[in-house]
N, C-alpha and C positions, 0 to 999 in steps of 0.2 A: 504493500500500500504506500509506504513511503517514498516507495523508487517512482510508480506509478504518477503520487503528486509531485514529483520530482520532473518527470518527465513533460509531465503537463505545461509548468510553468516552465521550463526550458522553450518548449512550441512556444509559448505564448510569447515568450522573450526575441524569438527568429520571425515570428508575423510581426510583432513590434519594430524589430528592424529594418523589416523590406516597406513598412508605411510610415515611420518616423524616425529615424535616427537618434530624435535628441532624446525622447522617451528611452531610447539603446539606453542610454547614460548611465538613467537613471537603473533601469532593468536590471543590468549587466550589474551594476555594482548588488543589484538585491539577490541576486541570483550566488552569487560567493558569499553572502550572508545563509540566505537558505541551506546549502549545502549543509552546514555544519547545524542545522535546525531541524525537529522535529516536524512531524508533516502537520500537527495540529496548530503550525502557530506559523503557519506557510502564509496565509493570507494578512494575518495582522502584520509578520514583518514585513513583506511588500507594500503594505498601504503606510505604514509608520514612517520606514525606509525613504519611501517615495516625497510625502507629506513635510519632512525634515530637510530633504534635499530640495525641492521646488516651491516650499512654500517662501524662504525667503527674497528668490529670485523673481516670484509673483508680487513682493510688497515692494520691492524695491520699482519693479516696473510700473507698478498703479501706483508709485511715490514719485516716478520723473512724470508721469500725462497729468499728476494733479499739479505738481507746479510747474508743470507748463502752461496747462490750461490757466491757473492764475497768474501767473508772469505776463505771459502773452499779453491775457483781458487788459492787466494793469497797464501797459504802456498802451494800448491802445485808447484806453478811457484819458490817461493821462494827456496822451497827445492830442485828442479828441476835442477835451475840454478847457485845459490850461493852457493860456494864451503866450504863456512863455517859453513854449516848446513847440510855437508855430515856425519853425524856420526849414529850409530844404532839406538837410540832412532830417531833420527829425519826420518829415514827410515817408523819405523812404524806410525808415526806423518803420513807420506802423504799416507799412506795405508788407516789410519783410515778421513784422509780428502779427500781421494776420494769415500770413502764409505758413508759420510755423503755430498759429494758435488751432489752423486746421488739418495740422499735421498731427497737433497732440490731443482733437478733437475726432478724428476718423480715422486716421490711418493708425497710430499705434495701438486704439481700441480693439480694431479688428483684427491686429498680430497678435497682440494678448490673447486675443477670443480662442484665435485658430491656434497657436499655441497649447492653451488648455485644453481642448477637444481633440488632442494629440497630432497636432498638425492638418488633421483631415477639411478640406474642404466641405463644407453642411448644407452650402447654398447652390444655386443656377451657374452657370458659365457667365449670363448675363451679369451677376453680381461679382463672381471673378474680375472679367473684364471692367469694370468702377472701381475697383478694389484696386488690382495693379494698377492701371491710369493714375487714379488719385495717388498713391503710394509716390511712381515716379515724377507724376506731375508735381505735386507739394511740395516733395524735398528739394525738387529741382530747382523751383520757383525759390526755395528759402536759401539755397546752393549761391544762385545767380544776386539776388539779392546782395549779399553778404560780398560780392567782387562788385557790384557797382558802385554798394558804398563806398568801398575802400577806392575804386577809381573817384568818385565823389569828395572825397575826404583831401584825394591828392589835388584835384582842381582846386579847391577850395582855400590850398596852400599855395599852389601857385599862379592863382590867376584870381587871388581875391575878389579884385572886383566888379570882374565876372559875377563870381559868385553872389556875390551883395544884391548885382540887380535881376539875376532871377527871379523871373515873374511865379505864380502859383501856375498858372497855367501850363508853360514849360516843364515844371514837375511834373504834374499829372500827368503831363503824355509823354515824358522821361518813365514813369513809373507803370502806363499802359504799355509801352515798349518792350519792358524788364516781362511785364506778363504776358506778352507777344510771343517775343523769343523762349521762355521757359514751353508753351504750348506748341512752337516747333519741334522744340528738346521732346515733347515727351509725346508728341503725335504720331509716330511709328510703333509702339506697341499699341496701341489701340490698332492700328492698319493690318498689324501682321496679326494679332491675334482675331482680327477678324477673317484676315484671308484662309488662317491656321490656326483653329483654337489651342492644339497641342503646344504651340509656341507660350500659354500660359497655363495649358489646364491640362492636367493628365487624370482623364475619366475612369481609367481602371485602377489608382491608387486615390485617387480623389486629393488630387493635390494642387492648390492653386499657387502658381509660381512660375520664373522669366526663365525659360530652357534656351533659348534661342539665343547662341553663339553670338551671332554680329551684332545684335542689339546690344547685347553686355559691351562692347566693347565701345560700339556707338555713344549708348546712352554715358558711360563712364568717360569718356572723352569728352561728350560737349557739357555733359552734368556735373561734372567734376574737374580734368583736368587742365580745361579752358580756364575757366574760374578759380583754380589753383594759381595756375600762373600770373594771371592780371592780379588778383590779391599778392604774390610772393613779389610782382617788380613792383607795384603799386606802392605794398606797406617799404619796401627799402628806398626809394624815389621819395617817399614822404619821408621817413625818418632823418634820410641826408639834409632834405633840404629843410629841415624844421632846425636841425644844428647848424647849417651853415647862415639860414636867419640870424638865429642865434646870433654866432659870430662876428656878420655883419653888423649887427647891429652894436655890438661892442665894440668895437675899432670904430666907427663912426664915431658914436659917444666920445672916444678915444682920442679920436683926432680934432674933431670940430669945437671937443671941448664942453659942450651940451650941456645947460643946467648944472654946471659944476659939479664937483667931485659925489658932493648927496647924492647926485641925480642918479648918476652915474652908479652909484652902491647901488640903488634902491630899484634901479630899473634891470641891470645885466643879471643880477642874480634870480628876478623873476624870470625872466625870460626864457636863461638857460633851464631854470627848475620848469617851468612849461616844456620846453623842449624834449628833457628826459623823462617827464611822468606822457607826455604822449607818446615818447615812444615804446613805455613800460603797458601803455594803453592797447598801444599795434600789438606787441607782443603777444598780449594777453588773447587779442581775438584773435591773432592768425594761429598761434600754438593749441585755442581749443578746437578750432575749426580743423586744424589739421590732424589733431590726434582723433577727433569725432570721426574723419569721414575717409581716413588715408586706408586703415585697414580693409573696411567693407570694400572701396572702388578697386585698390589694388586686389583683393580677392575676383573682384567681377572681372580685371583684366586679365589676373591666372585661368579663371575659366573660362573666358572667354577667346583665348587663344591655347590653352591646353589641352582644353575641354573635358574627357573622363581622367587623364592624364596626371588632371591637377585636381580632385575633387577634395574638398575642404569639409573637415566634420563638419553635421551640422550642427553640435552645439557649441563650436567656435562662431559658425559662421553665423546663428542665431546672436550671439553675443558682436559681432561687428555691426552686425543691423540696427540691433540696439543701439550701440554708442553712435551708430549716426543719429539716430531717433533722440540721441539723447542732445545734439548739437540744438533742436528747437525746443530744448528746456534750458539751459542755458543762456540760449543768445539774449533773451530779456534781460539775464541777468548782467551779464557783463560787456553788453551794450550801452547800458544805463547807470551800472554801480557805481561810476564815477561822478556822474551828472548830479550836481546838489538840488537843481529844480528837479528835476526825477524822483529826487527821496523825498523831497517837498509833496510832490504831487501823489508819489505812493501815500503819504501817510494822510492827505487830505482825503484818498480814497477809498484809505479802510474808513475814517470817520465819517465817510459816507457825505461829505462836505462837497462831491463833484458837479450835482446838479443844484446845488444849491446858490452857488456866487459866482460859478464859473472859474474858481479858484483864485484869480488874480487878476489887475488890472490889467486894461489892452496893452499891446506893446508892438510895434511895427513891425511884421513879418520880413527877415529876411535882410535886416540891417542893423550894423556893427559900426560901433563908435569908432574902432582902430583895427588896425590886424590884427595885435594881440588878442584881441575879444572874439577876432572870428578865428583864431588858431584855436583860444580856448572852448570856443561853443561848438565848433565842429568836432573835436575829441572829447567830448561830454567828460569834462572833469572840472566846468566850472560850479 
């Protein structure tokens, strides 16, 4: 009888593997517990087993989509309604936190779901096809974002004032553009998975998910490694020329004599200190972005040029997914953590103060007293 339950749960553990891998994990490891167990306590160690190993990885998951979902909310109420955080940069700020509030609003719900339900697809083809779309459209959309700012960011340093008289209007169809181009990015799986549903869906494991070669490499090229690049010459192109400001503007001081020596203290050591907290600023966002999303795309382009060659567990590759998923819980965070109107405005919005005064007095969209003021307003750490 013992061999018999033995046996059982072994079966169960090789069907487990040919329709979810990551459930193996778990299996595999209850299965070298059982061995050395009694048949009568065969099913409580397997559900204990199981319940200890994925329960915490189920809280942690429903702990990044709740504060994403609130993160997101918050910057977008903020910039919504407080009129001190009307300016260009913070325009595409809530472009790019509504594209990551519906990343952590749809798309990571239903990886969680289909996770839980052991990977198995439950619904239509039709709802596959929404599913992936949405998936690569959002991220993509929150991908792209995150390189126009940073080209944004670099205008903004160097061609001030340019920047200043940006109209609202030109934003808007600066930011219809960014959701232009993310819907080219991500309009060929929807084509092929209509030409081919097998390109997302495999109906005899019931598995919703991107098989299709050249798409991975596609989508991972325009999704990611474009947008890598314009962000990695970008944020270096800004941080030079935010120290060579700097500089310049020390030697001037320097030579011309300016305000005498006070001035002269009081003005170069701000400056420089602006200079190195924005670029401890760059840092901060190009090193989460890159740690969030380098794994998962470099996985897409091993498989997608390997192909069975290179197949990647799936509960690493389940866990890459995530830490991209996890880049639009974060980016509210450390988009804004610097900005002192931002904490202003968060804490006006837990006390429920947003619809009430509209936070704060008008103030001129889109104009800066000096440069300093739009190097500081643009790297949100004033």
């Amino acid at each position: 009888m013992p061999q018999r339950g033995f046996t059982q749960i072994r079966n169960k553990i090789a069907i487990n593997q040919q329709q979810n891998p990551f459930i193996l994990t778990v299996s595999s490891s209850t299965a070298v517990i059982i061995t050395a167990s009694n048949s009568s306590n065969l099913s409580t160690t397997t559900i204990t087993l199981s319940l200890f190993t994925l329960l915490p990885v189920f809280l942690v998951k429903l702990l990044s989509i709740t504060i994403g979902l609130l993160g997101n909310l918050f910057v977008c109420i903020a910039i919504r309604f407080d009129r001190r955080l009307h300016n260009a940069t913070n325009y595409f700020l809530f472009s790019l936190a509504l594209a990551d509030l519906l990343v952590c609003a749809l798309v990571m719900p239903l990886s969680l779901l289909q996770e839980i339900i052991q990977g198995k697809w439950r619904w239509n083809l039709t709802m596959c096809q929404i599913y992936t779309y949405s998936d690569v459209f959002l991220c993509s959309a929150s991908i792209v974002h995150m390189s126009v700012i940073s080209f944004d960011r670099y205008l903004g340093i160097s061609k001030p004032l340019k920047t200043r008289n940006k109209s609202i209007t030109m934003i808007i169809i600066k930011i219809i553009l960014v959701w232009l181009i993310t819907t080219i990015i991500s309009c060929p799986i929807m084509i092929i998975s209509l030409i081919d549903p097998s390109n997302i869906f495999q109906n005899d494991s019931n598995l919703c998910l991107i098989s299709n070669r050249y798409f991975m490499i596609y989508g991972s090229t325009f999704a990611f490694l474009i947008p890598f690049i314009v962000m990695a010459v970008t944020y270096v192109k800004t941080t030079n020329l935010l120290y060579k400001q700097a500089n310049s503007l020390t030697q001037g001081l320097n030579k011309n004599n300016v305000g005498g020596d006070g001035l002269r203290r009081a003005i170069i050591p701000i400056r420089k200190y602006a200079a190195r907290l924005a670029t401890r600023v760059l840092a901060v966002v190009f090193c989460c972005f890159f740690v969030c999303w380098t794994p998962f795309f470099a996985a897409n382009f091993a498989s997608g040029f390997c192909g069975e060659s290179c197949v990647i567990p799936s509960t690493l590759a389940s866990f890459f997914l995530w830490l991209g998923y996890f880049s639009s819980t974060i980016n509210p965070i450390i988009y804004t953590i610097f900005n002192r109107k931002f904490r202003q405005a968060f804490l006006q919005i837990i006390r429920c103060q947003c619809f009430c005064n509209q936070f704060s007095s008008k103030r001129p969209p889109f104009l800066y007293e000096n440069t300093t003021e739009l190097v500081i307003e643009i790297h949100f750490f004033s």
